[in-house]
PAZA-220414 format. One record per residue (C-alpha): x negated, y, z negated; residue in one letter. Coordinates in steps of 0.001 Angstrom, whole numbers, padded with zeros to 6 digits, always signed. Layout:
XYZA/...
END
This chain:
+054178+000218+091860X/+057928-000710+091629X/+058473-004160+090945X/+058643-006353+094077X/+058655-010194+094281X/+056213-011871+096419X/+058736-013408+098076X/+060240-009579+099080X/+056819-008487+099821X/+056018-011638+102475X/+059314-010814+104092X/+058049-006828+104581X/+054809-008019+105807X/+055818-010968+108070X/+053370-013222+106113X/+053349-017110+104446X/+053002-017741+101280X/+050324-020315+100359X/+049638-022114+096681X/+052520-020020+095551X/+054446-022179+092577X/+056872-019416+091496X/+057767-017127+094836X/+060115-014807+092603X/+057148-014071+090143X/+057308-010589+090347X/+053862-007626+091488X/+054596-004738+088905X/+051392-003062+088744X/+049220-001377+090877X/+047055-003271+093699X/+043317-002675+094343X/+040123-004155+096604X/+037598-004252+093664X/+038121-007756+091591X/+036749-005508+088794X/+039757-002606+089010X/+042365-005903+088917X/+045170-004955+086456X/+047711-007411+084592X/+050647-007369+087237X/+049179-006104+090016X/+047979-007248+093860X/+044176-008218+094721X/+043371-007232+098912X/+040604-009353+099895X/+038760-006890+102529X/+035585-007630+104161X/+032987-005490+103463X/+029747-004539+103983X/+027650-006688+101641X/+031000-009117+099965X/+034175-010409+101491X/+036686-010013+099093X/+038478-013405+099795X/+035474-014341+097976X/+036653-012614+094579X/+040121-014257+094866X/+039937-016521+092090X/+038599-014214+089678X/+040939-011280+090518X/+043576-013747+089845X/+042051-014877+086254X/+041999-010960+085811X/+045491-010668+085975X/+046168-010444+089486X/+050181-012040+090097X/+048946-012660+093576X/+045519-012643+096189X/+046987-010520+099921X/+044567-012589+101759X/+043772-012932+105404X/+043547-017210+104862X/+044236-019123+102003X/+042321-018577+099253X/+043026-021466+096717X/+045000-019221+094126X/+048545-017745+094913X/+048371-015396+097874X/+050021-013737+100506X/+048311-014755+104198X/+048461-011947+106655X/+046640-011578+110119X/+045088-008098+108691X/+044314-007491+105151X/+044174-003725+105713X/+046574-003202+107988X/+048869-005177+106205X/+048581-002970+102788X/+049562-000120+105001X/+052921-001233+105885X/+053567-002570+102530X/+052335+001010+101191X/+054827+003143+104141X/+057844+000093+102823X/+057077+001098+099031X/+056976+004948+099730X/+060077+005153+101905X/+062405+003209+098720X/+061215+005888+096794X/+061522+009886+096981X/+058163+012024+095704X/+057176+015104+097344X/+054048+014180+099584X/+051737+016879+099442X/+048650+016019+102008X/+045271+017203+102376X/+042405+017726+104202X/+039400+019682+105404X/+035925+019199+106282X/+034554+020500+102652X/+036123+020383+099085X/+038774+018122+099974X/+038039+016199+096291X/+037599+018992+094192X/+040727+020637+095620X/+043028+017356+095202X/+041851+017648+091581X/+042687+020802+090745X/+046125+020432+092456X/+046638+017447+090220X/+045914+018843+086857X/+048073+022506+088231X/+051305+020288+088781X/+050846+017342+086119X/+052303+019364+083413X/+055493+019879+085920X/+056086+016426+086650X/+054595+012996+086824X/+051781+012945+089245X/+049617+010125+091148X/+047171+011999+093038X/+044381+010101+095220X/+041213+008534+092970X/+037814+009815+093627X/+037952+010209+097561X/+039874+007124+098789X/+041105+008567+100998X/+040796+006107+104330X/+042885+003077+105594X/+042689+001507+102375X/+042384+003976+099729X/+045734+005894+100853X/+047796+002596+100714X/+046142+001936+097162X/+047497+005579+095972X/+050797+005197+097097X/+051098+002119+095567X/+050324+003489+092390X/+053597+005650+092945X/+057452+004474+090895X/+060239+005887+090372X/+059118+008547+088255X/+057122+009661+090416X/+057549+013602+091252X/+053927+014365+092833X/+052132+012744+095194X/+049237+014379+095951X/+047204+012371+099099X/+043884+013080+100405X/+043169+011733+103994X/+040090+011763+105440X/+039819+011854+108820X/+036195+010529+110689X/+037421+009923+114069X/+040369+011523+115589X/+043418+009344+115250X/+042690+008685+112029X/+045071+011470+110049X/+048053+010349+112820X/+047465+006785+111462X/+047570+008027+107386X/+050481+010607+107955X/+052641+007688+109811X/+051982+005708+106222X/+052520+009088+104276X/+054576+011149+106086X/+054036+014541+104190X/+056382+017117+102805X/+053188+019666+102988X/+050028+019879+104685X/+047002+021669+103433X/+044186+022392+105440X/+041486+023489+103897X/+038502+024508+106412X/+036698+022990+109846X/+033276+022133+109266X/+030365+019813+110430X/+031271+016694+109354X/+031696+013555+111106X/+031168+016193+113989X/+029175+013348+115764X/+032680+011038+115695X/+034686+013733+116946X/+033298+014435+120464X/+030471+017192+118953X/+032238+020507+118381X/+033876+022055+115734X/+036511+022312+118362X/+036894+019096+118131X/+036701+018384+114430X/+039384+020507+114363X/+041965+019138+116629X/+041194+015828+114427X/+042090+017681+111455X/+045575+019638+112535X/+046716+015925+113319X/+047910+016747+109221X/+050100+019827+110217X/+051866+018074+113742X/+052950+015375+111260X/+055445+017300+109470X/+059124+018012+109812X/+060749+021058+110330X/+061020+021472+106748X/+057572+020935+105895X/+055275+023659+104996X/+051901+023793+106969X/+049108+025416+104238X/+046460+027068+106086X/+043287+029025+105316X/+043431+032295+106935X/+039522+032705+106730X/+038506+030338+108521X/+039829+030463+112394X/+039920+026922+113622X/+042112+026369+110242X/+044197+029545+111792X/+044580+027946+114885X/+046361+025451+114087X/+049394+027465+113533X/+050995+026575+116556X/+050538+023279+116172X/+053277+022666+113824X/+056790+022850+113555X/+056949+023492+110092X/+056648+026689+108192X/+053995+028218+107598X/+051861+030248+104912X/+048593+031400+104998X/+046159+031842+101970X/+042878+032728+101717X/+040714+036109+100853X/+041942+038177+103787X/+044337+040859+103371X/+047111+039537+105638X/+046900+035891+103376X/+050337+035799+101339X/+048374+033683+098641X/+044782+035387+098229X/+042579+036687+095809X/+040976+039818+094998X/+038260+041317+092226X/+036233+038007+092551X/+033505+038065+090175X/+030662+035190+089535X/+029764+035244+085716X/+026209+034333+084492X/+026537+030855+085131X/+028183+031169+088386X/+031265+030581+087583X/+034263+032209+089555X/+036986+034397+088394X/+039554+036185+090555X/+042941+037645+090526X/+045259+035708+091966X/+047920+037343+094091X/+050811+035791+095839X/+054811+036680+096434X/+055910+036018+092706X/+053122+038060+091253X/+049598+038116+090107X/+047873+036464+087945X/+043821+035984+086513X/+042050+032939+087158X/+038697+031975+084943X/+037723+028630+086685X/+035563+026505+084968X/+033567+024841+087857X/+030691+026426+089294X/+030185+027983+092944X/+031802+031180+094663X/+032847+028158+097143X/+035207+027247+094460X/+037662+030214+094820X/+038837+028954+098147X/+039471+025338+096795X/+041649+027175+094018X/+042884+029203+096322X/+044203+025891+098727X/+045916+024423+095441X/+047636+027665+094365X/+049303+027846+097839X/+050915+024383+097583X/+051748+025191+093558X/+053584+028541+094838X/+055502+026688+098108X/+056395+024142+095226X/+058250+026908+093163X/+055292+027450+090094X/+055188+030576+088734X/+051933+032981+089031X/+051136+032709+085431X/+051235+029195+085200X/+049530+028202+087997X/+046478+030621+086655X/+046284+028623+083634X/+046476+025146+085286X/+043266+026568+087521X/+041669+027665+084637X/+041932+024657+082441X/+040982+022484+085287X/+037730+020230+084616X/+035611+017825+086931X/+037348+014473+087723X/+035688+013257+090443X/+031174+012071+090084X/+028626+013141+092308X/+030100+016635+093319X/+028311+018978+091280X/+028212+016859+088406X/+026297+018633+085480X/+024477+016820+082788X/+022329+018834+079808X/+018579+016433+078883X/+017864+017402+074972X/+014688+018748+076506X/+016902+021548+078050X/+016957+020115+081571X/+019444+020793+083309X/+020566+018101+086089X/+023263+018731+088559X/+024577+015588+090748X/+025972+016554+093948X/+024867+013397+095633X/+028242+011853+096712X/+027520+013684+100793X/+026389+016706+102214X/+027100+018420+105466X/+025733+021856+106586X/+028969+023675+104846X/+028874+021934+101443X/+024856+022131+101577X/+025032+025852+101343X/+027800+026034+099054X/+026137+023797+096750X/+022919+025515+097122X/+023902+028997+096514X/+026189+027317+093090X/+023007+025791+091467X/+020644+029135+092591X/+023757+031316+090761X/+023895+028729+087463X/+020342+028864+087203X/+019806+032443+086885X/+016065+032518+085513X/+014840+029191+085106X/+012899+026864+087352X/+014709+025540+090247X/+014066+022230+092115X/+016053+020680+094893X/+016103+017569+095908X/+017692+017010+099002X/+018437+014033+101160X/+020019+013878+105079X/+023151+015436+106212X/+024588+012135+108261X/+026802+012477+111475X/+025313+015782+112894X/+024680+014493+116593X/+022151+016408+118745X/+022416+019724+116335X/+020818+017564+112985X/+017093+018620+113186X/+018114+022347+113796X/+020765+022151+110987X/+018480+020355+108753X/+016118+022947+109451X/+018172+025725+108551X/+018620+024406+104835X/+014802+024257+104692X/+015099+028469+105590X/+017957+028575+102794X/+016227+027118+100424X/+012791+029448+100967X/+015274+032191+100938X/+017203+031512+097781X/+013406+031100+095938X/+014241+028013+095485X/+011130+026933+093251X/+010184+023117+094340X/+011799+021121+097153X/+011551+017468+097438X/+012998+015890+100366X/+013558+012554+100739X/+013098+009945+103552X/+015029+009926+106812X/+013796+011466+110160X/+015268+014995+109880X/+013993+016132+106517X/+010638+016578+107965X/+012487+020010+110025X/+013884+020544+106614X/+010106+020753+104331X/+008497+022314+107717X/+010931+025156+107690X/+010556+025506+103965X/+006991+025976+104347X/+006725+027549+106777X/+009256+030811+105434X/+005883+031522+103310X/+008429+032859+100744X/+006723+030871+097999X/+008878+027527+098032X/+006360+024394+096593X/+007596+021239+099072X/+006824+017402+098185X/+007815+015015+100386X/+009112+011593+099250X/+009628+008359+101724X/+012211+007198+099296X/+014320+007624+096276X/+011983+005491+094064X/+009185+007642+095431X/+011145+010561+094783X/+012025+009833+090949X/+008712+009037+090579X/+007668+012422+091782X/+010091+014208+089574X/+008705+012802+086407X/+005856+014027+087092X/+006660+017391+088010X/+009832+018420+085610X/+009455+020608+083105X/+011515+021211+079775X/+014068+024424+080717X/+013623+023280+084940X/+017055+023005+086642X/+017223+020331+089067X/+019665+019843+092083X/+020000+016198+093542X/+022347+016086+097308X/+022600+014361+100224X/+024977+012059+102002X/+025946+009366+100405X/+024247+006373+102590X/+021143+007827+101096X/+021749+006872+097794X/+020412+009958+096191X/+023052+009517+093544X/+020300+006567+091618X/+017586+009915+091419X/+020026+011727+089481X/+021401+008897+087126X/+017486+008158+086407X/+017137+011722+085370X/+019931+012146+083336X/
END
């Protein structure tokens, strides 16, 4: 955050200030919405939520360290009074970003949008300072937070914007206008939000591309054809990556070791390179793949960018999250949300890691599928028979009877439990787990499927 007075920031926002002694005391850290991420210096946002309001939390963000409370009313403690909390941090976040001069490097997609924003952080970190987007805040709120974490050092900004309705990418990009715009695949997700196509998903998602300059650089997967398609929706230039032959960032001689890891070679215009990822899942290539195309547009050499890819680790919980019991069980969080896309990538990674041993899955709902969810929740219950997967054990909601029926019914050998709930469902799994088993826990995240794997691990 560069230093601002709240004083300056009241006059960006339009807003009063209220049980303010010292207007000129100055915000110099980063701002958040949790009262328990409050830093020394920095600016509390009292958002309603769900369960809290975070006007609420104003007195004890400001005893944590918090110069100021950007409040919707007063609040009792210094603060900043605006007529929309959210809102409100987006301007302030656009003001911030537009006295400063990082190259905004956007993302998005429908699958791997996380995992990709981290390995494009730890490929450009050791070429310049680099804020990149924590966990996936990516919305209304988290985007403003991450730019806000940006100064005048700042080289890399690496954004990921998530996108559940359309509008909602034409709203982040007019905060973040971006220098480059990745787009990483069209999938099933929030398909229910979108109007119910993939067709539409996908003119949600090249709302990231039409928001660029000229200048910009659109970063498209060539394999997948909605991603494609988007080409002439941008003015900007273009390249293409991906694992087909006309890509000019690709890869060939993919190979899956014994514990499913990827490695490729990477090819693009300034020569070839081998990557050795670390994470698990064929899926993975085509995150690296996304990341090595903004590296290259960025001016990183090949070689380089290989070893950035291959150093890469896990940032980011609940996405394939692997934890090792001293019993030799083997537990693999995935649990942050699932769609039909990342379902089957993340099945086919834990089938490949497991080689030999016993496999169970435990698999919540896919939210947000409209009228297609019992046949797509179905069609994991066929996967999973088909994969010999060894146990399944689904877990409440009123699709994942499809799901166990379709398991069963395969007759390929698959043992299915059902579970009403995740209690139930722990309970279960103590009882049937085994020293050496391998056990898969995903579903989206409203499930809470995330509390079976912590109990395992």
């Amino acid at each position: 955050m560069i230093p601002m007075t709240l004083a300056e920031i009241a006059q960006v926002l339009g807003a009063g200030l209220h049980d303010v002694p010292d207007p000129d005391a100055l915000v110099t850290a980063p701002s958040a919405v949790d009262s328990r991420e409050v830093v020394p210096g920095g600016l509390f946002a009292a958002t309603p939520g769900a369960r809290v309001d975070g006007h609420d939390y104003a007195g004890t963000a400001v005893a944590a360290g918090a110069v100021a409370v950007l409040a919707a009313r007063p609040v009792g403690v210094p603060a900043i009074v605006v007529e929309d909390v959210q809102s409100a941090l987006g301007v302030l976040a656009r003001h911030v970003l537009g006295r400063l001069d990082p190259t905004v490097i956007a993302l998005t997609g429908s699958v791997g949008k996380t995992t990709t924003k981290d390995l494009l952080a730890q490929v450009l970190e050791p070429h310049g300072p680099t804020v990149a987007t924590d966990r996936s805040f990516n919305n209304e709120l988290g985007l403003p937070l991450t730019v806000l974490r940006a100064d005048a050092g700042t080289r890399y900004l690496v954004l990921e914007m998530g996108a559940g309705r359309k509008g909602d990418l034409t709203y982040l990009t007019g905060i973040a206008p971006p220098d480059l715009s990745l787009v990483l695949n069209v999938g099933a997700a929030h398909v229910s939000r979108m109007g119910g196509g993939l067709a539409d998903v996908a003119e949600a998602k090249g709302e990231l591309v039409e928001a660029l300059q000229p200048d910009g650089y659109a970063l498209l997967n060539a394999d997948d054809p909605y991603v494609a398609g988007m080409v002439p929706r941008t003015r900007a230039r273009v390249v293409l990556y991906g694992r087909s032959p006309g890509a000019a960032v690709r890869a060939e001689k993919v190979t899956l070791d014994g514990a499913g890891r990827a490695a490729f070679d990477l090819i693009m215009p300034s020569g070839r390179a081998r990557v050795e990822l670390g994470l698990v899942g064929a899926h993975q290539v085509a995150n690296a793949l996304g990341a090595a195309a903004v590296a290259v547009t960025l001016g990183l050499p090949a070689d380089r960018i290989a070893a950035g890819l291959s150093a890469a680790t896990r940032r980011s919980p609940g996405r394939f999250e692997i934890t090792e019991r001293p019993d030799g069980v083997t537990v693999i969080d995935d649990a942050y949300n699932a769609n039909p896309e990342s379902m089957r990538a993340g099945l086919h990674a834990f089938k490949a890691m497991a080689g030999g041993r016993r496999t169970i899955a435990v698999l919540g709902g896919m939210g947000q599928q409209a009228d297609a969810s019992q046949a797509r929740h179905a069609q994991v219950g066929r996967l999973v028979a088909q994969l010999g997967i060894d146990v399944l054990i689904t877990v409440g909601g009123e699709d994942m009877p499809a799901m166990a029926r379709e398991a069963e019914l395969s007759g390929l050998g698959t043992a299915v439990h059902r579970s009403e709930d995740v209690t139930e469902a722990i309970t279960l799994l103590k009882e049937l787990i085994e020293p050496g088993d391998v056990v898969f826990v995903k579903a989206s995240s409203e499930y809470g499927l995330g509390a079976c794997a912590r109990a395992l691990r």
